[in-house]
Backbone as JSON, one array per atom type, in Angstrom:
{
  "sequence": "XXXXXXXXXXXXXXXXXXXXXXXXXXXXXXXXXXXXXXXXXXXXXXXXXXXXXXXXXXXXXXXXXXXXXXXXXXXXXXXXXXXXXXXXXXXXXXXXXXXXXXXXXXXXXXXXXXXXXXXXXXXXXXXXXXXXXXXXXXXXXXXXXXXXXXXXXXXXXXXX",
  "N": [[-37.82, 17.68, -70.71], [-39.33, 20.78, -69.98], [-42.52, 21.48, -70.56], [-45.54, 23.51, -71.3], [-48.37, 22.62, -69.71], [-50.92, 22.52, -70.67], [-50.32, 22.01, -73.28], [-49.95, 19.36, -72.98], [-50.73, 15.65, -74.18], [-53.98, 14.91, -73.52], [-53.88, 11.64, -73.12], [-51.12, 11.6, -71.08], [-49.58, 10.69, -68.33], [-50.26, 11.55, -64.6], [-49.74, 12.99, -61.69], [-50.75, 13.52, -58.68], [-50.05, 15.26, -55.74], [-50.63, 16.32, -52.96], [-50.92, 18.64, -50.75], [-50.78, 19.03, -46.59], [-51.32, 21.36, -46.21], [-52.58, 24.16, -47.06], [-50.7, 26.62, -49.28], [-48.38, 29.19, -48.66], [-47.94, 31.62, -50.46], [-45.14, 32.37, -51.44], [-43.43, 30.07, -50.4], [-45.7, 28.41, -52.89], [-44.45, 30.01, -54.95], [-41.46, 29.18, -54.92], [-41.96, 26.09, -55.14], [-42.47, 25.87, -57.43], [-40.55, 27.11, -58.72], [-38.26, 25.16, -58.56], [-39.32, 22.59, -59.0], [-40.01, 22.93, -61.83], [-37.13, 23.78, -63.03], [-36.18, 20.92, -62.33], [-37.95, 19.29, -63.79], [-36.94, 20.26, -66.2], [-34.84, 18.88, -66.7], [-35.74, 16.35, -66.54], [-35.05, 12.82, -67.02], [-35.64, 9.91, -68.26], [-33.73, 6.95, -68.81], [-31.66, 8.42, -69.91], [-33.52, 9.95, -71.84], [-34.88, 12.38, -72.38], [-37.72, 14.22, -70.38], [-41.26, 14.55, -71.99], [-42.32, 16.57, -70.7], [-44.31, 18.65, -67.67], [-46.06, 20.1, -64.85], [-48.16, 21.98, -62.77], [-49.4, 24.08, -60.26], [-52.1, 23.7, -58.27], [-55.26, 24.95, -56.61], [-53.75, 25.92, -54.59], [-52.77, 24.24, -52.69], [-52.66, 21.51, -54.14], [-50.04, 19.79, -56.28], [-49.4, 19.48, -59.47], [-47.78, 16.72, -61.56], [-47.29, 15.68, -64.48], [-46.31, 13.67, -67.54], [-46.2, 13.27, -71.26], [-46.71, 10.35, -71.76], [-46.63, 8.58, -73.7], [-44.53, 9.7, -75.54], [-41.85, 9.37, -74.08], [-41.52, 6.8, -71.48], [-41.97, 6.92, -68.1], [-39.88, 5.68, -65.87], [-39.37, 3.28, -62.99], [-36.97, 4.98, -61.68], [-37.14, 7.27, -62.04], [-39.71, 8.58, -61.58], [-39.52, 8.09, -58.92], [-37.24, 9.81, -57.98], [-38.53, 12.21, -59.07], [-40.34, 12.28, -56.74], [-38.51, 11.96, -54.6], [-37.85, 14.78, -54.35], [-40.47, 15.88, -53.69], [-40.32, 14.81, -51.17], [-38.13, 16.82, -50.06], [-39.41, 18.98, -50.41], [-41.47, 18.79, -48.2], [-39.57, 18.45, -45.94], [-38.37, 21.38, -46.04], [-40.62, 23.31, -45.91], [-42.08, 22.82, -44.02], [-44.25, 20.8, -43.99], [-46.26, 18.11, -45.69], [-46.57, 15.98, -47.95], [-47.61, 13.8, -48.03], [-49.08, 12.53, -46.54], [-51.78, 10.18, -45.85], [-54.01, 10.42, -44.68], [-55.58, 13.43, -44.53], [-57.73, 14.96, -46.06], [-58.78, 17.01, -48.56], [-61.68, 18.94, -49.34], [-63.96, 20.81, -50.85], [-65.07, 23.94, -49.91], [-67.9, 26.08, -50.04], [-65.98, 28.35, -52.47], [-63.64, 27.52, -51.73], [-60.45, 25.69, -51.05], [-60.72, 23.31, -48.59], [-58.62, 21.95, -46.06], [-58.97, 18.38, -44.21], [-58.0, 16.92, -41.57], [-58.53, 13.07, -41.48], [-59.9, 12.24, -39.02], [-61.29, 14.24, -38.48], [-62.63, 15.13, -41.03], [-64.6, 12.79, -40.86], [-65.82, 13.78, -38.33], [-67.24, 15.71, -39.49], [-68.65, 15.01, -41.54], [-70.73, 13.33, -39.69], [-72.19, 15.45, -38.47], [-73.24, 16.81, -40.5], [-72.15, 19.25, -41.8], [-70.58, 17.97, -44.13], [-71.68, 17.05, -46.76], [-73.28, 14.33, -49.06], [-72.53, 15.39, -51.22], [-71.18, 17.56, -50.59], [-67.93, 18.33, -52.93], [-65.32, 16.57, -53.15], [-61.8, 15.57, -53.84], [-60.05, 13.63, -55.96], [-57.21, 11.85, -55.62], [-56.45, 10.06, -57.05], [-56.13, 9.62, -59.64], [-55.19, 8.96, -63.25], [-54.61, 10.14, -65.51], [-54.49, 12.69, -67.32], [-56.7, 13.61, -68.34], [-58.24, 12.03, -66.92], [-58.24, 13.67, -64.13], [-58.63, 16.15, -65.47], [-61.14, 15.59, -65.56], [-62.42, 13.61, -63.2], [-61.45, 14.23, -60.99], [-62.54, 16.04, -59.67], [-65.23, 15.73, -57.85], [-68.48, 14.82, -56.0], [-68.75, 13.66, -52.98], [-69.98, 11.3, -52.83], [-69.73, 10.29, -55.29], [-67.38, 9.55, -54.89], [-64.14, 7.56, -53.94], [-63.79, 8.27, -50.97], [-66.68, 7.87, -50.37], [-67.11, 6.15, -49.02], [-67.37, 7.18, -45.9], [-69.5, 8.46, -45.49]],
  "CA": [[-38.12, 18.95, -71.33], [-41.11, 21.17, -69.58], [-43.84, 22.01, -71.38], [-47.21, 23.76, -70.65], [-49.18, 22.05, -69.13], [-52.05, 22.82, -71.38], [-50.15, 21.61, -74.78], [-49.68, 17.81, -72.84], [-52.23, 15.13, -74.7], [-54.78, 13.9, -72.39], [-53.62, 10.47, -72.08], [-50.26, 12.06, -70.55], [-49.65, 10.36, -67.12], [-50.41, 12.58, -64.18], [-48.64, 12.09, -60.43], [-51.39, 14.39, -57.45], [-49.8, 15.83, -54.62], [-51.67, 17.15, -51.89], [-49.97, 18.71, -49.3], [-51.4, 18.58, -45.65], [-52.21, 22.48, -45.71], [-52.67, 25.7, -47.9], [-49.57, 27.03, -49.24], [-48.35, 30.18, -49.13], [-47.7, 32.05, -52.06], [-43.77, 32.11, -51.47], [-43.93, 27.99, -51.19], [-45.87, 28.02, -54.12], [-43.48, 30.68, -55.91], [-40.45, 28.49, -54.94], [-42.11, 24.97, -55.35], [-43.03, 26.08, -59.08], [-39.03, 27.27, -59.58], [-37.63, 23.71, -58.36], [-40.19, 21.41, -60.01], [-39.5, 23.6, -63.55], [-35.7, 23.25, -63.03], [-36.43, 19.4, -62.37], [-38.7, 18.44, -64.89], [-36.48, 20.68, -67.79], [-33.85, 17.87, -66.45], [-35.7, 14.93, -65.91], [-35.25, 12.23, -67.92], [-35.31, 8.42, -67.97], [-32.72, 6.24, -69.56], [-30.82, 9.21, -70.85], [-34.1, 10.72, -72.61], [-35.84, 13.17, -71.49], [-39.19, 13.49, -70.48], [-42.0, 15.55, -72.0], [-43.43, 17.11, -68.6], [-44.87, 19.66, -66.68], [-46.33, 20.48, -63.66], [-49.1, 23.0, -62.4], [-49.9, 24.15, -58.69], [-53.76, 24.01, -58.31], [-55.92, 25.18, -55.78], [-53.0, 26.41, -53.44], [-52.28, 22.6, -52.26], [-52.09, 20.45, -54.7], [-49.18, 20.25, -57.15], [-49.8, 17.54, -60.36], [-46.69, 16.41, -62.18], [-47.86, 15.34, -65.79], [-45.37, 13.63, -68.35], [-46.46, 12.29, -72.07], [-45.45, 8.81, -71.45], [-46.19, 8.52, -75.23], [-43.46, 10.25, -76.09], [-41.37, 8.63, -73.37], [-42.39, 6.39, -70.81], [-41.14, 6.92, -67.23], [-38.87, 4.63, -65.51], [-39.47, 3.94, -61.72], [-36.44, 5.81, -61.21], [-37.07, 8.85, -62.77], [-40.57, 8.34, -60.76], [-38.62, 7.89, -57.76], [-36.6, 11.56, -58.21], [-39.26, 13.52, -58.35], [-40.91, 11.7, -55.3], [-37.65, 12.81, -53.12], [-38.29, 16.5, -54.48], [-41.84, 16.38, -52.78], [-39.94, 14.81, -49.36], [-37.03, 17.34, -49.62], [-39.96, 20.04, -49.84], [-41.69, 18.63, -46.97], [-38.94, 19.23, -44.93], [-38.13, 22.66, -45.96], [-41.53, 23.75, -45.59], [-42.35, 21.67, -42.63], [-45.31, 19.86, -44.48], [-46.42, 16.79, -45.85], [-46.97, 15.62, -49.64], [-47.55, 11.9, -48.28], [-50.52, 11.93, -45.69], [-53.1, 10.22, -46.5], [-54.77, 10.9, -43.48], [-55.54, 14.81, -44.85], [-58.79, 15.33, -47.06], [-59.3, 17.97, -49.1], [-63.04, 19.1, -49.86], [-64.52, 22.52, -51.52], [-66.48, 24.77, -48.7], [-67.94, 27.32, -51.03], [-65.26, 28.04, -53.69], [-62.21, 27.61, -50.95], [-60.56, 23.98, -50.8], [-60.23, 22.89, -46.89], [-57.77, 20.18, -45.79], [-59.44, 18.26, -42.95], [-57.75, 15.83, -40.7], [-59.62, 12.24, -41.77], [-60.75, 11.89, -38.07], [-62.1, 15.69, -38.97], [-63.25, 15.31, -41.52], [-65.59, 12.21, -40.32], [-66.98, 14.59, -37.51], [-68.17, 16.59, -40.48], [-69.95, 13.89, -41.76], [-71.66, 13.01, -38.71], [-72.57, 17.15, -38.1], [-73.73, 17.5, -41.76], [-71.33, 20.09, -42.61], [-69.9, 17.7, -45.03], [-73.06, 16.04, -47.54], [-72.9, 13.5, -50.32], [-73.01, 16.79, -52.3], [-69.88, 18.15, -51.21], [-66.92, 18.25, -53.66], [-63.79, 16.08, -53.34], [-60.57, 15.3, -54.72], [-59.89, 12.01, -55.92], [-55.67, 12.28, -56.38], [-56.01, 9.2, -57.2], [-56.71, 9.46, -60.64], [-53.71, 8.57, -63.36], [-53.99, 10.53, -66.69], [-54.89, 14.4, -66.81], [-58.21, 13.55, -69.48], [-58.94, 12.36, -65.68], [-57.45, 15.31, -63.79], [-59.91, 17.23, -65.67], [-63.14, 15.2, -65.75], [-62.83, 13.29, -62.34], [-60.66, 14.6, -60.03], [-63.13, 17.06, -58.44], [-66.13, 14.73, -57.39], [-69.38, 14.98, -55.38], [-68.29, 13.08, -52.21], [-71.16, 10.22, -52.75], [-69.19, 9.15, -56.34], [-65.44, 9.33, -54.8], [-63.74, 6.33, -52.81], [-64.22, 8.27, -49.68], [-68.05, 7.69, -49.75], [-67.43, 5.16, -47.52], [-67.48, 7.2, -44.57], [-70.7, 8.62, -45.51]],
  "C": [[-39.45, 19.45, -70.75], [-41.62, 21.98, -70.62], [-44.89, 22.42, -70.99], [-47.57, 22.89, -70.63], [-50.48, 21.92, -69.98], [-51.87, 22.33, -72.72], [-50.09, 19.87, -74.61], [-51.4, 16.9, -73.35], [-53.01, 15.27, -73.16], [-54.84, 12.93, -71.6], [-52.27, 10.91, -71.12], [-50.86, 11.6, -68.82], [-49.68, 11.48, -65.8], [-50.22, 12.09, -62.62], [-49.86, 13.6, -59.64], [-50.52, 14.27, -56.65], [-50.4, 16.52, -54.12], [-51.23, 17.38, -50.7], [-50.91, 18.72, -47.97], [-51.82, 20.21, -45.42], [-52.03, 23.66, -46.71], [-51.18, 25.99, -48.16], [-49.56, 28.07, -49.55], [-47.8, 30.34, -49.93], [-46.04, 32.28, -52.29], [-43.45, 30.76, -51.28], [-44.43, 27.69, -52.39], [-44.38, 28.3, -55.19], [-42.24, 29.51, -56.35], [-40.22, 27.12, -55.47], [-42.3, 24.89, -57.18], [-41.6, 26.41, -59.46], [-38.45, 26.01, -59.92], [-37.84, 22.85, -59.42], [-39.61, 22.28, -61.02], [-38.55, 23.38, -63.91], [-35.72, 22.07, -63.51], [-36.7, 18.91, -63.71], [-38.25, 19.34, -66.55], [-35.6, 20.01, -67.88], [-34.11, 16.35, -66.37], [-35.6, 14.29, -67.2], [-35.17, 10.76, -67.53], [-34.64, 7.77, -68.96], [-32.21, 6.99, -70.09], [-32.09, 9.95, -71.64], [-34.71, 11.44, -72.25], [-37.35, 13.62, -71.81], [-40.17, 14.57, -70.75], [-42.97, 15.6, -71.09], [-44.03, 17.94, -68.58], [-45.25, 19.14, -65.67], [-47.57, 21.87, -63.3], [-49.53, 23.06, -60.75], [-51.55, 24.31, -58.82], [-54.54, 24.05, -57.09], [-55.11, 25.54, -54.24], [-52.5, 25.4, -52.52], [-52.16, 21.59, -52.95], [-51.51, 20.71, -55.87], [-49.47, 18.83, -57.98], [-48.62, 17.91, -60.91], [-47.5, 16.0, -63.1], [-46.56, 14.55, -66.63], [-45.8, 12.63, -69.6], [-45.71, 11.5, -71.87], [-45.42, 8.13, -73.34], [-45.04, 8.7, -76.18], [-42.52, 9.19, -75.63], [-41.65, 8.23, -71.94], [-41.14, 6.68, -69.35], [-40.67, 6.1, -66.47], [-39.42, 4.69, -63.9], [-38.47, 4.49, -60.62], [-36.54, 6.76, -61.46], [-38.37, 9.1, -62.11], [-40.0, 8.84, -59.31], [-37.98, 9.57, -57.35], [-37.23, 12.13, -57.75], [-40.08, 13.17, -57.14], [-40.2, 12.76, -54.29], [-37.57, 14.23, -53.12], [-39.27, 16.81, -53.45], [-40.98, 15.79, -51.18], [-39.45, 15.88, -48.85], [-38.44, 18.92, -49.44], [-40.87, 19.87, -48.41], [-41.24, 18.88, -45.59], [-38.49, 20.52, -44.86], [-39.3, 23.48, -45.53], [-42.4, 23.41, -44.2], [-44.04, 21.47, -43.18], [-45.6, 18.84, -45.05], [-47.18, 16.61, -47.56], [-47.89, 14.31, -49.41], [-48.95, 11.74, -47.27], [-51.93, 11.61, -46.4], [-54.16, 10.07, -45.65], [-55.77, 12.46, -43.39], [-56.64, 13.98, -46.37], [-59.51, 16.55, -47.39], [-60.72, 18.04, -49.5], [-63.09, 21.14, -50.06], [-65.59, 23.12, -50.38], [-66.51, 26.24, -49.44], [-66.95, 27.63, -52.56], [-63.49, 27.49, -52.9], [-62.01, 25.63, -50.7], [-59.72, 23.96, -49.23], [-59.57, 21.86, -46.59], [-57.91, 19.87, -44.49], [-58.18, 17.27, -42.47], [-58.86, 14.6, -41.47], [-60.29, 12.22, -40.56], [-62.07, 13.45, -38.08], [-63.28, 15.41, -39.76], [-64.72, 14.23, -41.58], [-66.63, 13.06, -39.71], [-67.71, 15.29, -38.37], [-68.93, 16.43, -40.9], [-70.78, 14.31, -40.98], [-72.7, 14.59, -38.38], [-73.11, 17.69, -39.58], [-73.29, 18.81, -42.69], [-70.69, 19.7, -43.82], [-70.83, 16.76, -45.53], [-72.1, 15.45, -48.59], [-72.66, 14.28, -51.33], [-71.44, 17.37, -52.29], [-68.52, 17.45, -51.61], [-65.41, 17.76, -52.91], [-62.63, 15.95, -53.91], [-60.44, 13.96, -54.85], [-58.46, 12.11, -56.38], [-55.23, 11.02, -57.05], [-55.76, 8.88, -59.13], [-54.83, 9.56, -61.63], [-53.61, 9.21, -64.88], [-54.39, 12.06, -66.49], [-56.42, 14.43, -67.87], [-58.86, 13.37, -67.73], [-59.0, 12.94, -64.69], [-58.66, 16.07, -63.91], [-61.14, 17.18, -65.81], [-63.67, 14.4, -64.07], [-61.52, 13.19, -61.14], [-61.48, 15.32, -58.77], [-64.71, 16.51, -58.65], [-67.28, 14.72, -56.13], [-69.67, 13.53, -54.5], [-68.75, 11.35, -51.86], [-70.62, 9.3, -54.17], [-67.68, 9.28, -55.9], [-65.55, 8.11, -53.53], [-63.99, 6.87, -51.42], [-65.62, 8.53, -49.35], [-68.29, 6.68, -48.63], [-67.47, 5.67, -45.69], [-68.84, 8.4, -44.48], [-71.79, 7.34, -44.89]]
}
């Protein structure tokens, strides 16, 4: 069953996608019909799952689903996975690189290359200061408190 996004608790489990480049606003449009379809269908073991979904910052799409309610299976996991492949290939882009790092330049989020985004380092275009993504993060309480991270407290300080 989808649900705003905004009515899901906090602890509600939360799935980042980060595609490998900006999407246009007809990708978004379309990727926001699919997923909605999906997740008013998904369910695990026959129950279905209180979800959503939200596109944010024009590349990354979060999946959400109170697992309180009901917990997700790693087939019903699995599903919406091959959604993000099957859009990969329609769009000819990538959900899965983790080679691609997003950072904030001004208010705009940039998706470097990692060997890129090193040189940036090294050239000071990219400080301990600027803002990351951490997709790694697994409920949406952390979504919204440490997802977007000043590059010196996220896992990729190491190439500082």
């Amino acid at each position: 069953m989808w649900v705003n996004f905004d009515e899901l608790s906090l602890d509600s489990s939360v799935w980042v996608f980060q595609s490998d480049r900006v999407l246009a606003a007809e990708e978004q449009n379309s990727i926001d019909h699919h997923l909605k379809s999906f997740v008013e269908q998904w369910s695990t073991h026959g129950a279905n799952m209180h979800a959503s979904h939200v596109i944010l910052h024009n590349c990354f799409v979060v999946v959400a689903a109170d697992e309180q309610k009901q917990a997700a299976s790693g087939c019903s996991i699995d599903s919406f996975t091959g959604l993000f492949k099957k859009f990969g290939e329609q769009y000819n882009l990538s959900f899965f690189d983790r080679f691609s790092v997003a950072r904030k330049s001004n208010s705009e989020v940039v998706i470097s290359a990692l060997n890129d985004f090193k040189k940036l380092i090294k050239e000071g275009v990219v400080t301990e200061n600027t803002i990351v993504f951490n997709n790694l993060v697994a409920t949406k309480e952390d979504l919204l408190n440490k997802w977007e991270l000043p590059l010196k407290e996220s896992w990729q300080k190491r190439y500082l």
